[in-house]
C-alpha positions as CSV (number, residue, x, y, z in Angstrom):
1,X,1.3,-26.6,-4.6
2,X,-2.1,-25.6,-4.7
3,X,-3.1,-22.5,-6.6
4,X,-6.0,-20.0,-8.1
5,X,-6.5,-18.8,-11.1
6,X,-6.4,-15.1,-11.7
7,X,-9.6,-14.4,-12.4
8,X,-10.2,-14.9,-8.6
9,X,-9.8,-11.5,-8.0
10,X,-12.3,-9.9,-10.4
11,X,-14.7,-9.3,-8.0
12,X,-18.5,-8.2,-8.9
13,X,-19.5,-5.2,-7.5
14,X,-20.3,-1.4,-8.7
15,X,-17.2,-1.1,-10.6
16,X,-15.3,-1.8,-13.7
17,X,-12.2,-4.3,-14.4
18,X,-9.8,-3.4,-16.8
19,X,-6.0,-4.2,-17.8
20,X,-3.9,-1.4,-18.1
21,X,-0.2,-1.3,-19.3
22,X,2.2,1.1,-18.2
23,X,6.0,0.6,-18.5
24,X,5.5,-2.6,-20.4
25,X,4.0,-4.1,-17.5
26,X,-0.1,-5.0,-17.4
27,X,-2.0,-3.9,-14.3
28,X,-5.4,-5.1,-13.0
29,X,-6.7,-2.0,-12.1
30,X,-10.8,-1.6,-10.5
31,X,-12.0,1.6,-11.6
32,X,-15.8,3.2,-10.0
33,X,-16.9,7.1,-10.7
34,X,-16.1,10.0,-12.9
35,X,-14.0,13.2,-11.7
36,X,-10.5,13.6,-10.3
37,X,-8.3,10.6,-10.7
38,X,-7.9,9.2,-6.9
39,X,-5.0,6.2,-7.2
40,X,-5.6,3.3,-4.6
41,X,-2.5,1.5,-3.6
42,X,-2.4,-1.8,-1.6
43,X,-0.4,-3.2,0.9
44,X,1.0,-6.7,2.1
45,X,-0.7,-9.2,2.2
46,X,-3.8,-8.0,0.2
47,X,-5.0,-6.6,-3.0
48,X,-7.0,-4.1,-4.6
49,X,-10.0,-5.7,-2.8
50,X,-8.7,-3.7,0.8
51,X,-10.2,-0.7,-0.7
52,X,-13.2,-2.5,-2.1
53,X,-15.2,0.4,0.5
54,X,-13.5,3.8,-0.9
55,X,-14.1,2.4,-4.2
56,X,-17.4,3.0,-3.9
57,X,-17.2,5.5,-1.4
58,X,-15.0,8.1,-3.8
59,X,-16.8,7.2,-6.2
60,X,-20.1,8.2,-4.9
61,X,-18.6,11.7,-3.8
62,X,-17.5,12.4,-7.4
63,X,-14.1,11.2,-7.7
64,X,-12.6,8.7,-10.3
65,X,-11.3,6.2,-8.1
66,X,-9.0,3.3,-9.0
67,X,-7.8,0.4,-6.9
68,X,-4.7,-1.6,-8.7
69,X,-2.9,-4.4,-8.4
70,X,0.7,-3.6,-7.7
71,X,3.2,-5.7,-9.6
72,X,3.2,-9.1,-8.9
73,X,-0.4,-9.1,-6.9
74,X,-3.7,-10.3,-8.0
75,X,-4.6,-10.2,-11.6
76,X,-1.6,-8.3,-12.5
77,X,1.9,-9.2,-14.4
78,X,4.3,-11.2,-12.0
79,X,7.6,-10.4,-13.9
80,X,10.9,-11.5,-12.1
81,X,12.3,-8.4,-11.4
82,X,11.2,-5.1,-10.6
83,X,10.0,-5.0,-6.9
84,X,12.4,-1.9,-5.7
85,X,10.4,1.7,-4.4
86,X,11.9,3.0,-7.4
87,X,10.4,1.4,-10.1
88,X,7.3,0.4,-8.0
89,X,7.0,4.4,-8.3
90,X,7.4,4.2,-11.7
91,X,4.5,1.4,-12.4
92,X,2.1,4.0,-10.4
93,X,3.4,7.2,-12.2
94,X,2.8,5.3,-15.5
95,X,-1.0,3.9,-14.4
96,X,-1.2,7.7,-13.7
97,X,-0.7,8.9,-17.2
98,X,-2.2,5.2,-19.0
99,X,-5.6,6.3,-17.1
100,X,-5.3,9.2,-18.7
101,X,-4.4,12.1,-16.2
102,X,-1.4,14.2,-15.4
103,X,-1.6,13.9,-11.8
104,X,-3.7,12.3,-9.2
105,X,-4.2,12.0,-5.3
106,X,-2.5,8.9,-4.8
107,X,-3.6,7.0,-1.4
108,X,-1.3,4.1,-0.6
109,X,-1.3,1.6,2.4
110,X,1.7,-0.2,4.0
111,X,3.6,-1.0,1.0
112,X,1.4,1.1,-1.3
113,X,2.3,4.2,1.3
114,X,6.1,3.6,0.7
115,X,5.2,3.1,-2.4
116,X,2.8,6.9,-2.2
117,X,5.8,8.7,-0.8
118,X,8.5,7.6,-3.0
119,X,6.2,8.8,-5.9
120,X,5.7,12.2,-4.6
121,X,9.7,12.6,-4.4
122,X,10.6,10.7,-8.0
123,X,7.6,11.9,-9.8
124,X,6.1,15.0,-8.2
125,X,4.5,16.1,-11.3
126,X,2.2,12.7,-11.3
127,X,0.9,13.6,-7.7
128,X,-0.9,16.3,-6.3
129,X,-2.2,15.1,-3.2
130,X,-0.8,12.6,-0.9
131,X,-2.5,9.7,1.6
132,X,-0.4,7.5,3.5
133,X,-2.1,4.9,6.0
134,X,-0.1,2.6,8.3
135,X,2.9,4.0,6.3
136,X,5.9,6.1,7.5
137,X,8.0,8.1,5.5
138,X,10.6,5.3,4.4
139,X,13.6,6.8,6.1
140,X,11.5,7.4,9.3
141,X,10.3,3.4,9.1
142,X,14.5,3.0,8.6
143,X,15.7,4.8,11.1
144,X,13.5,3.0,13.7
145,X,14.3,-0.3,12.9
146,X,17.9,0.2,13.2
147,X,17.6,1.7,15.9
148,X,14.7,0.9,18.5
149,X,14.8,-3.1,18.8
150,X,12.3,-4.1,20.8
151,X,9.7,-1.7,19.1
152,X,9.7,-1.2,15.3
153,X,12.4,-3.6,14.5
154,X,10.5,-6.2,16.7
155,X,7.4,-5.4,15.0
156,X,8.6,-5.6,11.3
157,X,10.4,-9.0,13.0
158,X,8.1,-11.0,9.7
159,X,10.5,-8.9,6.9
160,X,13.9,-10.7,8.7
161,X,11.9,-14.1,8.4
162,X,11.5,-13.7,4.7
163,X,14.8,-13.0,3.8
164,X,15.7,-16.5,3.5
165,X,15.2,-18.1,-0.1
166,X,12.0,-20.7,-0.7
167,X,10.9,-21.2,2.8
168,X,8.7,-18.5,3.4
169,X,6.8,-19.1,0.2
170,X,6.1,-22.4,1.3
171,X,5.3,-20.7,4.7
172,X,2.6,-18.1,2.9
173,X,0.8,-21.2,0.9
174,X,0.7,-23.7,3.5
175,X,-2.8,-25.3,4.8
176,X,-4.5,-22.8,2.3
177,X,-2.2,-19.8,3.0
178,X,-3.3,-19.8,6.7
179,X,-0.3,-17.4,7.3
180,X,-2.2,-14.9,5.8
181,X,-5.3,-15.3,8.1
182,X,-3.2,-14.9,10.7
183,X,-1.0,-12.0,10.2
184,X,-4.3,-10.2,8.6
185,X,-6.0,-11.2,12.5
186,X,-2.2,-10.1,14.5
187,X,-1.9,-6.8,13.1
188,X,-5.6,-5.5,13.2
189,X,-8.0,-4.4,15.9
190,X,-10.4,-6.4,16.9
191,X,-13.0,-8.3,15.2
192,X,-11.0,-7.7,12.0
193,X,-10.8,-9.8,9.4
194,X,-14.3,-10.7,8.7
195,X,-14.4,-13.9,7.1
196,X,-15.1,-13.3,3.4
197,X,-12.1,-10.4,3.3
198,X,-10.2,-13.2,5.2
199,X,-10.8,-16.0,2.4
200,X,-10.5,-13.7,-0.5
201,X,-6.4,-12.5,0.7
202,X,-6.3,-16.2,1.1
203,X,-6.9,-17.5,-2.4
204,X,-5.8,-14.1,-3.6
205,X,-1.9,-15.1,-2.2
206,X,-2.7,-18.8,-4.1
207,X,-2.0,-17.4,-7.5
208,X,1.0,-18.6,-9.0
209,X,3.7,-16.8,-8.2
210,X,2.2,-14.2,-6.1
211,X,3.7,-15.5,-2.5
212,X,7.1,-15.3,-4.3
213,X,6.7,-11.9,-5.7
214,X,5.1,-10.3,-2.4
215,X,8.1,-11.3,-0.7
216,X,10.6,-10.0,-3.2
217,X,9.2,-6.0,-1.6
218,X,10.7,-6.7,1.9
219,X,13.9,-8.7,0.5
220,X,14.4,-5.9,-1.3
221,X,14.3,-3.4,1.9
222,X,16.5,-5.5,3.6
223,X,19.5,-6.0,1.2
224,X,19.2,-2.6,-0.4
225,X,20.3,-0.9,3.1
226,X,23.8,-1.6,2.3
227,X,23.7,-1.6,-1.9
228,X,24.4,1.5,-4.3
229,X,20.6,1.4,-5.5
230,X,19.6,1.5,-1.8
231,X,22.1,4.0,-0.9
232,X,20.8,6.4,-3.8
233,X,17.3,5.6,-3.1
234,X,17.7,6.9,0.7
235,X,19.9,9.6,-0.3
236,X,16.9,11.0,-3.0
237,X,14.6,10.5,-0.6
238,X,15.7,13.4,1.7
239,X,14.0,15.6,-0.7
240,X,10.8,17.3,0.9
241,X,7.2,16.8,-0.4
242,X,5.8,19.2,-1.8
243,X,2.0,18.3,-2.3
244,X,-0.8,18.5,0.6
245,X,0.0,15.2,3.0
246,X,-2.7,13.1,4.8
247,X,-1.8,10.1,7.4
248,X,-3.6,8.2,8.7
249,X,-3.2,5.5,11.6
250,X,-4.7,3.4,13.4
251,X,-3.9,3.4,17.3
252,X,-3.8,-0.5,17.6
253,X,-1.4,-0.7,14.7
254,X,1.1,-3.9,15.7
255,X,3.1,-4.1,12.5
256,X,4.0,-0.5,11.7
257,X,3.7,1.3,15.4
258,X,2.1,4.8,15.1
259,X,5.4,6.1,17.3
260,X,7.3,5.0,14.2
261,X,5.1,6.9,11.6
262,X,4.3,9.8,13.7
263,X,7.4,12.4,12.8
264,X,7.7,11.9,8.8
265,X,5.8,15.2,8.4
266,X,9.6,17.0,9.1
267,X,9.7,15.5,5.2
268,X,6.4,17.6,4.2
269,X,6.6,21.7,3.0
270,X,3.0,21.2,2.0
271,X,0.2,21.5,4.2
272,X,0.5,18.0,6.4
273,X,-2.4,16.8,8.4
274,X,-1.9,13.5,11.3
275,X,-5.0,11.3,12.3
276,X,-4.8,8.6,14.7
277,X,-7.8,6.4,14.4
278,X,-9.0,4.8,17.6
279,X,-9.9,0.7,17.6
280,X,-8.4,0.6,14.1
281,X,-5.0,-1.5,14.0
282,X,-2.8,-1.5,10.8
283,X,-5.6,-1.9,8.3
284,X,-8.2,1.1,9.1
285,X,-9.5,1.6,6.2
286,X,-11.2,-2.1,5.9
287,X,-11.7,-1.9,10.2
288,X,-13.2,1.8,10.4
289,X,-14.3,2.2,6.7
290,X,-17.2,5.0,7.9
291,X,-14.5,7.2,9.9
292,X,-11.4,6.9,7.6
293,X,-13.8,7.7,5.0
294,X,-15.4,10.8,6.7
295,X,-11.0,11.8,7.4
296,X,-9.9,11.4,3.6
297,X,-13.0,12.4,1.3
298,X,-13.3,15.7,4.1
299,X,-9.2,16.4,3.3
300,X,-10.0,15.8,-0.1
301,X,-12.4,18.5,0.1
302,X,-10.8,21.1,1.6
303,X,-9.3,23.3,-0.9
304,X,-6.3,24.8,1.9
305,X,-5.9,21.4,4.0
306,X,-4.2,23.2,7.4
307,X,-0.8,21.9,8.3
């Protein structure tokens, strides 16, 4: 099987690379600017690199920001277990305090936003404002697979295809992890991917071992419906948020349907703000970098965000 090395992913640009443990677990973790600690969490099937604009972005409106490489992604550690919500919001609560900080505005896509809401219930303290993008509350993205068939559960049809063992690692790889290409080019709005974000998710999913890893998220969705730890997880999740809540969307979002996402601010007390983003699909920040932009660093501003 062909492969890259690691280093692939330490990109040049106005930032800094560094390796940070937390938990006993090294993160990759791109870090820009100086001021309040902004967390940038990644989605399938990407790395830090999807946030390579509000890197520089945040950083240039005087925030710290730092893009990391969740477990078993990019440059980081790729152990064999860990790739629950549960201790996926513990690797981020940790990079929290190993960067230094109490708390931080944590901004996670797709996985990263189930990843950004789980946090805010588990570890409330380690959060203190919220950013979700193509992400609905995790029992909201539940509820609508299980029940609306041919919309969300036909949609998130790619997270049944992976459940079987092997195959779709094979799948992800093939013919220089092509797959990737073309579920980055189905889920998006037009004209995205450009071809240099296209090539680096490519060799980015050729590292050893991170096609396996990626996949072990959605097996773990899937088979966790029915287990205790899944049972627990959904039942801790009821809990309300409590921290000022942006989401974002894009309108031409094919893998996580804004009808889906629109409805988890019944899990927010906090001041909760919705924005649809025209021509985006599921990855607006990387499509509409200048408007999603101008929606989080104006929240991010606004000292009494309106519900």
């Amino acid at each position: 099987m062909a492969g890259h090395d690691a280093s692939i992913v330490e990109i040049d640009g106005p930032w800094t690379h560094r390796m940070v443990s937390a938990g006993g677990t090294r993160f990759h973790v791109v870090v820009a600017g100086e001021g309040p600690l902004v967390l940038l969490l990644h989605g399938f099937p990407q790395f830090w690199w999807s946030w390579h604009h509000q890197v520089a972005s945040l950083a240039a409106a005087g925030y710290r920001a730092a893009a990391v490489d969740l477990r078993g992604y990019g440059g980081s550690d790729k152990p064999p277990r860990g790739y629950d919500l549960v201790t996926l919001a513990a690797d981020a609560a940790g990079l929290v305090r190993a960067l230094g900080e109490a708390n931080a505005c944590v901004v996670g896509h797709d996985w990263g936003g189930l990843l950004g809401w789980t946090m805010a219930v588990q570890h409330p303290k380690t959060v203190n404002r919220l950013a979700v993008v193509g992400a609905p509350h995790p029992l909201r993205l539940r509820r609508a697979v299980l029940t609306d068939p041919r919309g969300q559960a036909w949609a998130a049809r790619h997270t049944a295809a992976f459940q079987v063992p092997m195959l779709p690692e094979k799948r992800l790889v093939r013919d220089d992890a092509a797959l990737v290409g073309r579920l980055l080019r189905d889920w998006s709005g037009p004209g995205f991917p450009d071809e240099r974000t296209e090539s680096l998710a490519r060799q980015a999913f050729q590292i050893p071992g991170v096609a396996h890893c990626a996949l072990e998220y959605h097996r773990w969705l899937v088979r966790s419906l029915t287990r205790p730890d899944g049972l627990r997880y959904a039942r801790r999740m009821r809990a309300q948020i409590q921290v000022p809540t942006l989401q974002l969307h894009g309108a031409l979002d094919r893998c996580t349907l804004s009808s889906t996402a629109q409805g988890s601010g019944r899990y927010v007390t906090a001041p909760y703000r919705w924005k649809l983003i025209d021509g985006a699909g599921h990855f607006p920040h990387q499509e509409r970098p200048e408007t999603f932009d101008a929606h989080l660093l104006g929240w991010l501003a606004d000292p009494e965000p309106e519900r």
